[in-house]
C-alpha positions as CSV (number, residue, x, y, z in Angstrom):
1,X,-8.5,20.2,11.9
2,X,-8.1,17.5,14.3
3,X,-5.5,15.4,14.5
4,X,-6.7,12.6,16.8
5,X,-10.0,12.6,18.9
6,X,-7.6,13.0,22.4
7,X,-5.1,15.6,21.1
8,X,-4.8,19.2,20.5
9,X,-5.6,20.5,17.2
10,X,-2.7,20.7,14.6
11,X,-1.2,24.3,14.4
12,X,-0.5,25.6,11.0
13,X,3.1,26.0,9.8
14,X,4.4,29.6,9.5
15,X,5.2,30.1,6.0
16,X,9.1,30.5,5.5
17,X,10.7,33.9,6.1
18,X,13.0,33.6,3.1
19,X,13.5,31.4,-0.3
20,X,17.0,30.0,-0.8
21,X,18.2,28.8,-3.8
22,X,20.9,28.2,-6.1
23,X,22.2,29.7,-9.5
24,X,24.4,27.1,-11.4
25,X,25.3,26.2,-15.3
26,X,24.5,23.3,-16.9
27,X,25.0,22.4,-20.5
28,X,26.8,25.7,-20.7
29,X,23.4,27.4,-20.2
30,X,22.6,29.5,-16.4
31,X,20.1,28.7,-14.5
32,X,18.3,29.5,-11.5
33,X,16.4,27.2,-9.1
34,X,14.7,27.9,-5.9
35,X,15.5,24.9,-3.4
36,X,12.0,23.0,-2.0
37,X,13.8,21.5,0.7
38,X,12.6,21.5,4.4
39,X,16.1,21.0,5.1
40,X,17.5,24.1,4.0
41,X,14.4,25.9,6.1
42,X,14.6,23.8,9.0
43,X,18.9,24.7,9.0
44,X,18.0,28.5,8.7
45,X,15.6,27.8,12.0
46,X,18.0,26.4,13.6
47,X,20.5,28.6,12.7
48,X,18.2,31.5,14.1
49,X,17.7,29.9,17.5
50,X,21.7,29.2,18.3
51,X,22.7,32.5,16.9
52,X,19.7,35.1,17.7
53,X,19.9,37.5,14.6
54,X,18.4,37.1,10.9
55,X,21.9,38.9,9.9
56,X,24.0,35.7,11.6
57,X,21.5,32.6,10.6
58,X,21.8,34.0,7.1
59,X,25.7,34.0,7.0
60,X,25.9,30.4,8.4
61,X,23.2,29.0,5.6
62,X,25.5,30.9,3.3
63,X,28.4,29.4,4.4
64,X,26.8,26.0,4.8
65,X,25.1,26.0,1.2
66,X,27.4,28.3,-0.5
67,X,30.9,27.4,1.4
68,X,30.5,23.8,2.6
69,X,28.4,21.8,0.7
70,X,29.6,22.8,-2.9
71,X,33.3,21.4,-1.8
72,X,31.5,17.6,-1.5
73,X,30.4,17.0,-4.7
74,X,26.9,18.3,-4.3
75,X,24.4,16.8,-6.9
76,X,21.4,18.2,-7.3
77,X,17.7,16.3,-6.8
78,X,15.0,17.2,-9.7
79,X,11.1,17.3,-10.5
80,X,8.4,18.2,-11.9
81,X,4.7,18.9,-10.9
82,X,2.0,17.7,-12.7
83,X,0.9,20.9,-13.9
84,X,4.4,21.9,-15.0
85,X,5.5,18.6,-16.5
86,X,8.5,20.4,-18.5
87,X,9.6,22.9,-15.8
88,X,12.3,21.5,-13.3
89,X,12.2,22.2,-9.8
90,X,15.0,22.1,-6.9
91,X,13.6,19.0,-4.2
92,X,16.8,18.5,-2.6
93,X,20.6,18.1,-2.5
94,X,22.5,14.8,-2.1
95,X,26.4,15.1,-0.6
96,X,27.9,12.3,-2.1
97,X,31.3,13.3,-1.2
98,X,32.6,11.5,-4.3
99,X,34.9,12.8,-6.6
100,X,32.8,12.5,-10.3
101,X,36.2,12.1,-11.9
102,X,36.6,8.9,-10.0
103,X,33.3,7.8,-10.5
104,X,34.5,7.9,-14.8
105,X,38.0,6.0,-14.0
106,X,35.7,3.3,-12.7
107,X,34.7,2.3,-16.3
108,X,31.3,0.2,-17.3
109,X,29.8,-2.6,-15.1
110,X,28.8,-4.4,-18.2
């Protein structure tokens, strides 16, 4: 398919190597969501090109998503598909870097 009439045709993306995700409880019950963010893909890519080895990109997403992020207050960004209106999906992670138990101590706007 062509992208414009005086440029090269668009190049398909190379489905992702590996799926990363995250186990977590909520509501006291486990669960298991696969993360659907280019982020975590494009950091892996990255992470591949610096370092050079699967083995080396994979311990510094680990440390990244595992390490890292969870110590600033990850929270987690949720949806649906229209076909699956009841089953959640993983679409992204927002660092907030804010303490939930100071968010409470703020009290009501209202």
């Amino acid at each position: 398919m062509q992208a414009a009439l005086f440029e090269k045709p668009l190049r398909p993306l190379t489905p992702p190597e590996f799926v990363f995700g995250y186990k977590y409880t909520s509501a006291g019950r486990p669960h298991t969501n696969t993360l659907q963010d280019w982020e975590v893909q494009a950091a892996y890519l990255a992470y591949l090109k610096r370092y050079g080895t699967r083995e080396e990109a994979l311990r510094m997403l680990a440390e990244e998503y595992g390490e890292r992020i969870p110590t600033r207050h990850p929270h987690f960004i949720m949806g649906t598909m229209k076909l699956h209106p009841r089953t959640f999906i993983l679409i992204g992670l927002l660092r907030t870097g804010v303490d939930p138990g100071e968010i409470a101590k703020q009290g009501t706007l209202l």
